[in-house]
N, C-alpha and C positions, 0 to 999 in steps of 0.2 A: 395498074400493075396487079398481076394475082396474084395472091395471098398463096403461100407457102402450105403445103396440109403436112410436110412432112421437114419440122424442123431441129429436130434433135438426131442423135445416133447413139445408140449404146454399145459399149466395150465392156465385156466378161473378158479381166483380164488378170484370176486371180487363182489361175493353176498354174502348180510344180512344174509342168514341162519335163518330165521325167525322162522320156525317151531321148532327150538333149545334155542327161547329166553328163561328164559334170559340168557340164559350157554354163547350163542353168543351174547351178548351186548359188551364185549371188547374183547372175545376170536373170534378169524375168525372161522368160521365149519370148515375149512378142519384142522386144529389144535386140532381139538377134537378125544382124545384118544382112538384107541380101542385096550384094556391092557394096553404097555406104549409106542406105535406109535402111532403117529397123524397120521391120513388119508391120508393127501398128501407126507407123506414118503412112506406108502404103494403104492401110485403111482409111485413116483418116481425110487422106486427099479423095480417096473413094467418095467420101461422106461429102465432101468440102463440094464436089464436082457435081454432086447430088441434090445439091443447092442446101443443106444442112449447116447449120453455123452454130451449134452445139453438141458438143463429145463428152457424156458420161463414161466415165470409165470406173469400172468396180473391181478395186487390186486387191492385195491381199499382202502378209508381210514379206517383206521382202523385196516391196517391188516400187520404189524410190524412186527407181531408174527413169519413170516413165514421165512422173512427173516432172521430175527435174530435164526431161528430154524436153519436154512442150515448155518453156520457162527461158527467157534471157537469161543468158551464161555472162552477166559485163565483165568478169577476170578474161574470160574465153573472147568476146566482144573487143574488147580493149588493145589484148593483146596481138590481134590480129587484123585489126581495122588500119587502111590503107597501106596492106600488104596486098602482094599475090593469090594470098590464101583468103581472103574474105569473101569471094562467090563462094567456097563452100556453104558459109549458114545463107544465102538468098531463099533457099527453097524451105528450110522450116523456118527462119523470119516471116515466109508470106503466110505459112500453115497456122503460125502464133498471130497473127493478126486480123486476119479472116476469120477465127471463132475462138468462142468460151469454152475452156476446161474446167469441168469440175469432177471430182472423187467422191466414193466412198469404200467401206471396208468390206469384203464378205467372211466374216467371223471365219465361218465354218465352211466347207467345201461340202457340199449337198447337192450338187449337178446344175445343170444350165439354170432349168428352171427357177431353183433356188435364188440364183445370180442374175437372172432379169429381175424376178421381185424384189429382191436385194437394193440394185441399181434404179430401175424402173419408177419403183415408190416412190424413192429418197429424190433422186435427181431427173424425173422426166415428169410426174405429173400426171394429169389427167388429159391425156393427147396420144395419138398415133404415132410411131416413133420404128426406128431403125434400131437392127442391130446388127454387128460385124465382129465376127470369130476373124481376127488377126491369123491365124495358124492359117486359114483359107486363101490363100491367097489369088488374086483376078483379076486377068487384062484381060481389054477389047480395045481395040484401034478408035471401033466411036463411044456412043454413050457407056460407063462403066455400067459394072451389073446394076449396083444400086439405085442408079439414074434409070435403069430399064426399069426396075422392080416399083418406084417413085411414079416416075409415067402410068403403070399398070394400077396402082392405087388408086388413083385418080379415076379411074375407070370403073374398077369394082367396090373400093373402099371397105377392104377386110383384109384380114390378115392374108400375107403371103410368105411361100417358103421359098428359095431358088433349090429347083433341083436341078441332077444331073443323072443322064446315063453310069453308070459301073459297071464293070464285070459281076456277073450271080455270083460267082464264088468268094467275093468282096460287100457281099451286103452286112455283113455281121459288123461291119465296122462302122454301119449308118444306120440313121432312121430312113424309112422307106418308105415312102408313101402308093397307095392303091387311086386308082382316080379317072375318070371320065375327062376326055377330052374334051375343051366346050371352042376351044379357040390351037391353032397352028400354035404346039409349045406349054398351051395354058391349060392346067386340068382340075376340075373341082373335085377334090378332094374326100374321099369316102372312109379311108383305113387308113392308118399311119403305123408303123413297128419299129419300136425302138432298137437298133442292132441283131437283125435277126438271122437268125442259122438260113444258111443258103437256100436251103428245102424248105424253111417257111415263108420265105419273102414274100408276099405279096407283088410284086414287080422288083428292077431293076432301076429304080429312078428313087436316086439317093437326094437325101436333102444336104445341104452344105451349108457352110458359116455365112447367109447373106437371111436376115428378116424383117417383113414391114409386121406388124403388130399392132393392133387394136388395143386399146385399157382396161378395156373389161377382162384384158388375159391377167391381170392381177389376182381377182378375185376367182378364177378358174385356178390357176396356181397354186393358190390358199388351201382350194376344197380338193387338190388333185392328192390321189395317195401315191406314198414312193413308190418308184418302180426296181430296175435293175441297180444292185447297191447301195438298195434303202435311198438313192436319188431320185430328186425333184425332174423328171425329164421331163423338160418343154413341149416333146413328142407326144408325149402324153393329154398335157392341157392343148393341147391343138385341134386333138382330136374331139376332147369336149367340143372344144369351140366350134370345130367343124362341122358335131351332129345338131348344134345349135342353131349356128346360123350359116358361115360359108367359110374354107378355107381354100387358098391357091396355092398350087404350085406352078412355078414359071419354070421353066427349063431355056434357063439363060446364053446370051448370046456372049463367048468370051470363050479365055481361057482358064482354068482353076489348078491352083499347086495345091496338094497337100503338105503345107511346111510345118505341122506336128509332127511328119517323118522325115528320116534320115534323104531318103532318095529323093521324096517333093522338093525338099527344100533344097538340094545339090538342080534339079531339073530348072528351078526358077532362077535359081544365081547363075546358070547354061544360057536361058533363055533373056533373062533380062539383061546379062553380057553382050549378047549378041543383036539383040533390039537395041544395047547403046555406042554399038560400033560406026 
């Protein structure tokens, strides 16, 4: 049997969610429902299908919810075992049993980067690892993204980013990477900008919440200086990494919601309705 190169996944799951106030004053975003899963179980099964059976997740106060979400409910268990209503918990019973959760805290809110190191150190180790923005959310009928991006690992064994087509006048809202196509989709990576004004983009091919990651991105991390809001952006050490040794971008087969906004996240509870009809 082969050996697993990508066994862990990490979750940065320890922003306000602002643009969701006040749904998110005590509920965490990735705990908000579209149907009746929350966001970061939609990750998680991402991860799980990914052949992954480890979920770091890095919260922050306020966000109880999450944990006690992945966790035997027995009051909840008890009260509902051999009713009618008991297929509801089948599908996070199997997500609880199929992998290891573990936490930690991120003090301070200092940008992604900050929050892979954060999480990274503490709970992944010295190994190549997954990460999944919940807010991202992303169907394909075959392999999910991260199962695409896992396969491509194995191939080039560096870091990779999934990106995506945008609108130019939508780049300010992403890192954007510049890059050489070397394969249909796959591009080695030369420039990266974090959020930038339309008329400086570099191209139109946005990175989104899906990454493989190498360990050495720790110590790039460390020596990286803040960028935009005195934050740690990940975009940033990427780009070391890239002039170092290689970075990918995949421009992935699927579909992506934006459920940090109002609209993504109305368009996926449209779509996933009607994919469960």
């Amino acid at each position: 049997m082969k050996e697993k190169l990508i066994r862990k996944c990490l979750f940065p799951a320890a922003g306000y969610g602002t643009r969701f106030l006040p749904a998110t004053k005590a509920t965490p975003k990735e705990m908000l429902p579209i149907l009746t899963k929350p966001l970061i179980q939609y990750g998680v099964e991402e991860a799980i299908a990914a052949g992954m059976d480890t979920m770091a997740i890095v919260t922050g106060r306020g966000k109880r919810a999450i944990e006690d979400h992945f966790d035997i409910s027995y009051e909840l268990e008890h009260q509902i075992k051999g009713t009618s209503k008991e297929h509801y918990l089948t599908e996070i019973r199997s997500v609880i049993e199929k992998c290891t959760f573990s936490y930690t805290r991120q003090i301070e809110m200092k940008g992604l980067g900050h929050a892979i190191l954060t999480g990274g150190e503490t709970l992944i180790g010295n190994e190549p690892f997954a990460v999944i923005l919940a807010d991202d959310l992303c169907d394909h009928e075959g392999n999910g993204v991260l199962a695409q991006m896992v396969e491509l690992y194995e191939k080039y064994k560096c870091s990779i980013v999934a990106i995506e087509e945008v609108p130019k006048d939508e780049t300010y809202k992403y890192g954007v990477i510049e890059g050489k196509e070397i394969e249909e989709g796959i591009f080695m990576i030369s420039n990266m900008v974090e959020k930038p004004d339309p008329k400086d983009a570099p191209s139109n091919l946005a990175i989104i919440g899906r990454y493989i990651l190498t360990p050495d991105i720790y110590e790039i991390i460390k020596n990286t200086k803040p960028g935009k809001n005195g934050e740690l952006q990940i975009t940033d050490s990427l780009m070391i990494q890239a002039k170092e040794n290689m970075v990918i971008g995949y421009k992935f087969k699927g579909k992506r919601f934006d459920c940090g906004s109002i609209d993504g996240f109305v368009e996926a509870t449209n779509h996933f309705y009607n994919k469960a009809k």
